[in-house]
C-alpha positions as CSV (number, residue, x, y, z in Angstrom):
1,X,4.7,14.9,-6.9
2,X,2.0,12.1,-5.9
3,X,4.2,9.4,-8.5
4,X,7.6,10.2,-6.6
5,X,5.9,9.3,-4.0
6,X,4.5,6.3,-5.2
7,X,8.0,5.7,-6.5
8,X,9.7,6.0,-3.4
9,X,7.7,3.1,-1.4
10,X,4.4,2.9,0.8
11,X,6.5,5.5,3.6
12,X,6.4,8.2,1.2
13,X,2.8,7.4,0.3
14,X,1.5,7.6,4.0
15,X,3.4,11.1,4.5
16,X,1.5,12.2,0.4
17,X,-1.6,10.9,1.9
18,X,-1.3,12.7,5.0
19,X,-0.2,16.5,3.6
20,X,-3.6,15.8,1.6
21,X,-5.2,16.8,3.9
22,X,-3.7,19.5,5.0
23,X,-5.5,22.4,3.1
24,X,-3.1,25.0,5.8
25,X,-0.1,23.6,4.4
26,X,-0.3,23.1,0.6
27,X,-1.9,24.5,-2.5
28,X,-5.2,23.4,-3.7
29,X,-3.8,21.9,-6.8
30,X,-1.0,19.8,-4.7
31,X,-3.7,18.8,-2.2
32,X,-6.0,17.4,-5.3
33,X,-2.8,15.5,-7.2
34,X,-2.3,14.0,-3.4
35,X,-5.5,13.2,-2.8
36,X,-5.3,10.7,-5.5
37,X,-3.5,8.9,-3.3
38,X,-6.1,7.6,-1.2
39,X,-7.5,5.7,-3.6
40,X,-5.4,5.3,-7.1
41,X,-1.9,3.7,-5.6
42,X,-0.4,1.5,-8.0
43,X,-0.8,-2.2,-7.3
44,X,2.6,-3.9,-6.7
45,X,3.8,-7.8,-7.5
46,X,1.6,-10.8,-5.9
47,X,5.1,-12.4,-5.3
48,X,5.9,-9.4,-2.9
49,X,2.9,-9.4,-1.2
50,X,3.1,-13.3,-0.5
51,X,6.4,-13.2,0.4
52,X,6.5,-10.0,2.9
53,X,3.5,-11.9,4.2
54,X,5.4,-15.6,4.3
55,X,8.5,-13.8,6.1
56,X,6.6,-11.5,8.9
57,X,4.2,-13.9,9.6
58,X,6.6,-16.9,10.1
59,X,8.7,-14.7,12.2
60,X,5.4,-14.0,14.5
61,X,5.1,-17.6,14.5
62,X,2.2,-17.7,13.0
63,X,0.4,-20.1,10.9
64,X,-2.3,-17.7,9.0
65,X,0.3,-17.6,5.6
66,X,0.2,-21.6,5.3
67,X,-3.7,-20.9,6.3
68,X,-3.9,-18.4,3.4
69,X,-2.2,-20.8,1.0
70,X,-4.5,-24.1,1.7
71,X,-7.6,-21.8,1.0
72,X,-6.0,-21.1,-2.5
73,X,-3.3,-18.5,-1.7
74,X,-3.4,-15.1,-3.0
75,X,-5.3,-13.6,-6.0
76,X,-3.4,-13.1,-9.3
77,X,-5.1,-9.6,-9.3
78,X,-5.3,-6.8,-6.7
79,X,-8.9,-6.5,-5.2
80,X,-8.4,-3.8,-3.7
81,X,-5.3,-1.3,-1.9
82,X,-4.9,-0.7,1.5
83,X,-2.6,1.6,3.8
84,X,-1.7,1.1,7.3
């Protein structure tokens, strides 16, 4: 269950990481494969991060992406995974 979800894009991930916690819903082993995705998502392409960054941030009007790039742009490896 938890890599269709992965497999289906960060949407599908929020809704896994939200049924992890529900205990009233779900059996115990679904809520433990789930809860793996709070912290084990695969990491995805720098050159989609830096460009879903280049085209919402230009459309904003901001200049934090050319910011990010003069400071040495983005690493080649993940640091660390985030979900919003």
């Amino acid at each position: 269950l938890r890599m269709v979800l992965m497999d289906l894009g960060p949407t599908f991930v929020k809704v896994g990481q939200f049924l992890s916690s529900r205990v009233d819903l779900l059996a115990p082993p679904y809520i433990a494969e789930l809860r793996l995705l709070t912290d084990r998502v695969r990491p995805f392409p720098r050159e989609v991060a830096a460009a879903s960054l280049s085209k919402e941030w230009q459309e904003l009007g901001s200049t934090a992406y050319s910011e990010v790039i003069r400071e040495g742009g983005l690493p080649d490896k993940p640091v660390a995974a985030a979900s919003l």
